[in-house]
N, C-alpha and C positions, 0 to 999 in steps of 0.2 A: 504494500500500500504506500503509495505516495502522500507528501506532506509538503509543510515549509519548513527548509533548513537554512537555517544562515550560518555564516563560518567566521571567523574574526584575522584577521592579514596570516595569521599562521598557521590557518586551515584546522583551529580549534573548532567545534560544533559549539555557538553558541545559543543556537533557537530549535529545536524540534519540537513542530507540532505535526503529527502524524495521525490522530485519531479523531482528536475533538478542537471544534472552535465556539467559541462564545454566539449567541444567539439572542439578540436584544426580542423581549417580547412585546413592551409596553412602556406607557409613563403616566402616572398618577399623581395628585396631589392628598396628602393626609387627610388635611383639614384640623381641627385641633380636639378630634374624639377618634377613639379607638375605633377600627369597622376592620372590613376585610371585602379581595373580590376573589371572583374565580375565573381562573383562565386551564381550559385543557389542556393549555400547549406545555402546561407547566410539567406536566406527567411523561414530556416526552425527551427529560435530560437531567440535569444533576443543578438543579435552581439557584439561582444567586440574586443581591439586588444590589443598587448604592443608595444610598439618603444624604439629598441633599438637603439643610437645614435654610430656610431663609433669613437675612442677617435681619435682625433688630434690634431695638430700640431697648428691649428691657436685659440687662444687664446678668441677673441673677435670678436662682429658682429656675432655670428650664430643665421640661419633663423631657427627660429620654425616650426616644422613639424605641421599640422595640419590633420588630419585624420575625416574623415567623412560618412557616410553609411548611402544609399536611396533603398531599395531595396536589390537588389542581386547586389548593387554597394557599392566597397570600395574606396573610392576616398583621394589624399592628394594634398596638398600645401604647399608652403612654406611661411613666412611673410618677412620680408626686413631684410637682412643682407645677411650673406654669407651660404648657404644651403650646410650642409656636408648630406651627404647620410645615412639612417637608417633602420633599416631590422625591418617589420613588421612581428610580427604574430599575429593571427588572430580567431576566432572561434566564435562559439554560445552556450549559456546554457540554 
């Protein structure tokens, strides 16, 4: 099976990917209460997401996003403080 390999001036291998590549599936925003959605495609790889935090104003006390996935569910929360809202994305590799 063929991949991407990259090699460095001394024909070190420094990149194989041979199997799997990352697969964006979506992009969401929080909002500042726990929920969750469902996407199928989530069932079809090894799921990941990023969170990105929007900057604000309030200083102190923000509630940690927590991000979770069962299934073809992506689910969040928040922990105690003050919950600013954060745009996930999301996919499988």
């Amino acid at each position: 099976m063929q991949g991407l390999q990259c090699w460095d001036a001394n024909g070190n291998l420094i990149l194989d990917v041979t199997d799997r590549l990352t697969r964006v599936l979506g992009q969401f925003e929080t909002g500042t209460t726990s929920g969750s959605i469902t996407d199928n495609s989530l069932t079809t790889g090894t799921p990941w997401m990023i969170s990105h935090r929007k900057p604000t104003a309030i200083a102190d006390h923000k509630a940690q996003c927590v991000v979770t996935f069962s299934g073809k569910v992506l689910s969040w929360s928040f922990g105690t403080g003050v919950a600013i809202s954060h745009k996930i994305t999301y996919g499988v590799f």
